[in-house]
C-alpha positions, 0 to 999 in steps of 0.5 A: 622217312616212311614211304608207301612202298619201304620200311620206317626209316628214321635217321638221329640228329648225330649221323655217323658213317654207314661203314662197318654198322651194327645191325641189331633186330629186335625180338629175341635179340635186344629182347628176351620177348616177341613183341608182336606176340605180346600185342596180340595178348594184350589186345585179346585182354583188353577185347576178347572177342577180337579172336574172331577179327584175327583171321581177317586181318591175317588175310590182308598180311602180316604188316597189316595184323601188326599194324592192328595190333599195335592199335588195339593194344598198349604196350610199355617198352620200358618195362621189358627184359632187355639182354644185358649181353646186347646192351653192352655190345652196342655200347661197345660198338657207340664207342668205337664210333660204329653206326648202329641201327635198330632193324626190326620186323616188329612194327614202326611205333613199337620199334621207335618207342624201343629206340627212344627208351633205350637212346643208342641208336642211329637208325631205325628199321622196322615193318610198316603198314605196308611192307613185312620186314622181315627175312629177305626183304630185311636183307635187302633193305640192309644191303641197300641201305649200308651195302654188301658185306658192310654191315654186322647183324645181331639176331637168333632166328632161322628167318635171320638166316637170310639177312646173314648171308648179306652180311659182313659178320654175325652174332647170334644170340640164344639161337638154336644150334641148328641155326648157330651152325648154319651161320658158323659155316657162311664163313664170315666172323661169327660170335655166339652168345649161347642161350642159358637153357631153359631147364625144367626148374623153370617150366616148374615155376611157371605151372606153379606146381606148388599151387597143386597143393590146393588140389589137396582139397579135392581130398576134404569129402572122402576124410569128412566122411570116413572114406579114406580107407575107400581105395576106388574112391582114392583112385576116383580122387587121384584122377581128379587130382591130376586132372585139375592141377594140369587144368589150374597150371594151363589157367595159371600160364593163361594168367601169366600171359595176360598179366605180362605188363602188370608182373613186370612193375611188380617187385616180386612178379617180374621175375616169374618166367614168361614176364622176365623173358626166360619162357618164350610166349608162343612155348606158353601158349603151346603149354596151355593146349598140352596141359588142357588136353591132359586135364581135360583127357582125365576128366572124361574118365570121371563122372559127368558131374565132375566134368562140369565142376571142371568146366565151371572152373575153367570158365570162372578162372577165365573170366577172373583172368581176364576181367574179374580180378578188376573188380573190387571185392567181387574178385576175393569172392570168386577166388574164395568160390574157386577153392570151395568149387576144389571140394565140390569137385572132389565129392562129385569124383567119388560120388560122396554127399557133401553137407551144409557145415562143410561147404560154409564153412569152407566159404568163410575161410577161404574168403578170409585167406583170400582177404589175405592175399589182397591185404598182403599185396597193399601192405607191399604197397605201402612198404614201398610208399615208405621206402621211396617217399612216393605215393603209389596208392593203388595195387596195379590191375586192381582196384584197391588202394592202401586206403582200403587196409583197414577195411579189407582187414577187419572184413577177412578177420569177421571171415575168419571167425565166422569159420569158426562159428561154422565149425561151432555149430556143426560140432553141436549138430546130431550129425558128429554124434553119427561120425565120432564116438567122443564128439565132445573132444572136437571142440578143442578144435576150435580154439586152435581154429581161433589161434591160427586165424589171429595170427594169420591176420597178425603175421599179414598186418606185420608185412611177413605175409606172402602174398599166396597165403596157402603157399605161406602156410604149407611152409609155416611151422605153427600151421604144420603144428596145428595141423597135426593136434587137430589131426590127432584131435580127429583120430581120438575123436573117431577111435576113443570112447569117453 
């Protein structure tokens, strides 16, 4: 029963007496996510000028942005991290014959949708339209509904502290210490279910600092033109570095939040913090500003043009997070770009002229290796088709389906070769002849070239592609083993005189 002026409430078929109940909350608690937090998220990827709304629909109260919320957003309860530790004390609680009530600040729909996934409850509270629920007014509803002292609340947040003090016993769950120790002297019974930690290995993983790897391109101008030796242009370049990866890991958080629902169905991605619950979603978007700050601090210390090279990137992974990787074959061109974008910005930090050979070829690749990636994911795809004998058909957030293998496949691999041209004929131009003494021995790079390029395809259509193939080669022994004959093919190009 709703009313204009008290919570949602709805009762179950099976009543069972109020005493003793278990009061469980909802956000942080049943969940290792805030809620109202991830509507906000998905309802700014879905239309971002909503940012702008946001400050009006806060000054009519925080029931009413909830309420908004949930409307301009689609959230999938079923797909969120449940504490298991919760989930086993209500069902304790369901066989002691307990009365156990789902009491949330999280709006009504959100809290029912809950209930109805997860059917342990008896009763749900939760914020209206009308009335924020949360802090007092959830002690008061509490302490009305079950009476003084005859409840047991189940929360982790310092608002819980005033819904505690009304209660009959406690359990807190991953709160902070500060707040365990409050509660651990308001001399009721209390049970603590500690947080795990949040260690650095995990903030590691989420600004995917092995993807700085791909930073290393920034070092592409100075070794194609001979300028590794330059230390002001190695120190322009480390700045660089720096500066880009703490931009790309803020851009990767961003993508990470917006991509929330969709990692969550996924076999491999629901384990990444944010989607499994073991980063909180407002720690994520302070992160972003730090890691923006810092990047963007480096920045300045560089020239203009490599500022704008950053801003471009920002702009572009921004878009591709939030509407570009959407679209079919558009979104494996702008990721091609925004590894040839790594090279462009590494040659305006140490003012190095960059030639038409090397900006091709870098294009071909790296579409290639970003036909790859899509290739990589369907192959999944059609695995678990396999597996489960269900017919999924199309990657999630993306508009491929497994249809499209063959296709994406035969246009990575023609990619692929067209590098290889590239490459050809800047071996052939007047220009080598101006950089190395034995221009003739660059030409045993390309047959290696051709080697990597097959097999990179051949190991994608086998299923034994990860799904960053820049990730899968910094790990591979044969892309090391080229690597280091086409790096001694360089040296005796540059040193030896045939």
């Amino acid at each position: 029963m709703t009313s204009e002026c008290t919570p949602s409430m709805s009762q179950r078929p099976s009543e069972k007496p109020l005493a003793r109940a278990l009061c469980i909350d909802l956000d942080g608690t049943l969940v290792r996510t805030d809620l109202t937090f991830e509507c906000l998220l998905g309802a700014l990827k879905g239309r971002p000028w909503l940012v702008f709304v946001l400050p009006f629909w806060w000054l009519k109260g925080r029931s009413y942005l909830k309420h908004r919320l949930v409307q301009a957003s689609q959230l999938d309860v079923t797909v969120l991290p449940y504490q298991a530790e919760v989930l086993a004390l209500i069902q304790k609680a369901r066989e002691e014959g307990r009365h156990v009530a789902l009491v949330t600040g999280s709006h009504e729909s959100l809290a029912q949708q809950v209930a109805d996934h997860v059917p342990l409850f008896d009763t749900v509270l939760a914020t209206s339209e009308s009335q924020n629920l949360i802090g007092s007014n959830k002690a008061a509803l509490l302490e009305r509904t079950f009476g003084s002292r005859q409840f047991e609340y189940v929360a982790n947040g310092r608002v819980d502290l005033a819904v505690w003090q009304k209660s009959g016993a406690a359990v807190t769950v991953h709160a902070p210490r500060s707040v365990v120790r409050q509660v651990a002297g308001m001399g009721i019974p209390h049970r603590d279910i500690p947080h795990p930690g949040t260690g650095w290995r995990t903030w590691l993983r989420a600004i995917r600092l092995q993807q700085w790897l791909k930073n290393l391109l920034l070092l592409v101008p100075i070794i194609t033109a001979h300028e590794v030796l330059n230390v002001q242009a190695l120190g322009a370049v480390l700045l660089a570095f720096v500066s880009f990866g703490a931009c790309a890991s803020s851009t990767y958080l961003i993508n990470d939040l917006m991509d929330l629902e969709a990692d969550r169905h996924h076999h491999k991605k629901r384990m990444r913090p944010f989607a499994a619950g073991h980063l909180d979603v407002r720690a994520g978007l302070a992160a972003i500003v730090v890691l923006l700050v810092l990047g963007v601090g480096l920045a300045l210390l560089l020239p203009v043009t490599f500022q704008w090279a950053l801003a471009a990137y920002l702009l572009t992974t921004l878009l591709y997070s939030l509407w570009l990787k959407r679209l079919a074959s558009l979104d494996v061109i702008v990721l091609a770009g925004l590894y040839t974008l790594r090279i462009i910005a590494g040659a305006l930090a140490t003012g190095i002229s960059l030639s038409f050979w090397l900006l091709a070829f870098s294009m071909f690749i790296f579409l290639s290796l970003a036909l790859v990636k899509r290739v990589a994911e369907l192959v999944e795809v059609r695995k678990k088709e396999v597996a489960t004998g269900l017919t999924l058909g199309k990657l999630r957030g993306r508009e491929y389906s497994t249809e499209d293998v063959a296709v994406l496949q035969g246009l990575g691999a023609a990619s692929g070769y067209l590098a290889v041209l590239v490459l050809a004929l800047y071996i052939h131009s007047p220009e080598v002849s101006e950089l190395y003494r034995s221009s003739e021995l660059l030409w045993l790079i390309a047959p290696l070239m051709l080697l990597w390029v097959t097999r990179m395809w051949l190991v994608t259509a086998r299923g034994y592609m990860d799904e960053d193939p820049i990730f899968f080669a910094a790990k591979d022994p044969e892309t090391w083993a080229t690597g280091a004959v086409v790096a001694l093919i360089l040296m005796g190009a540059t040193l030896l005189q045939l």
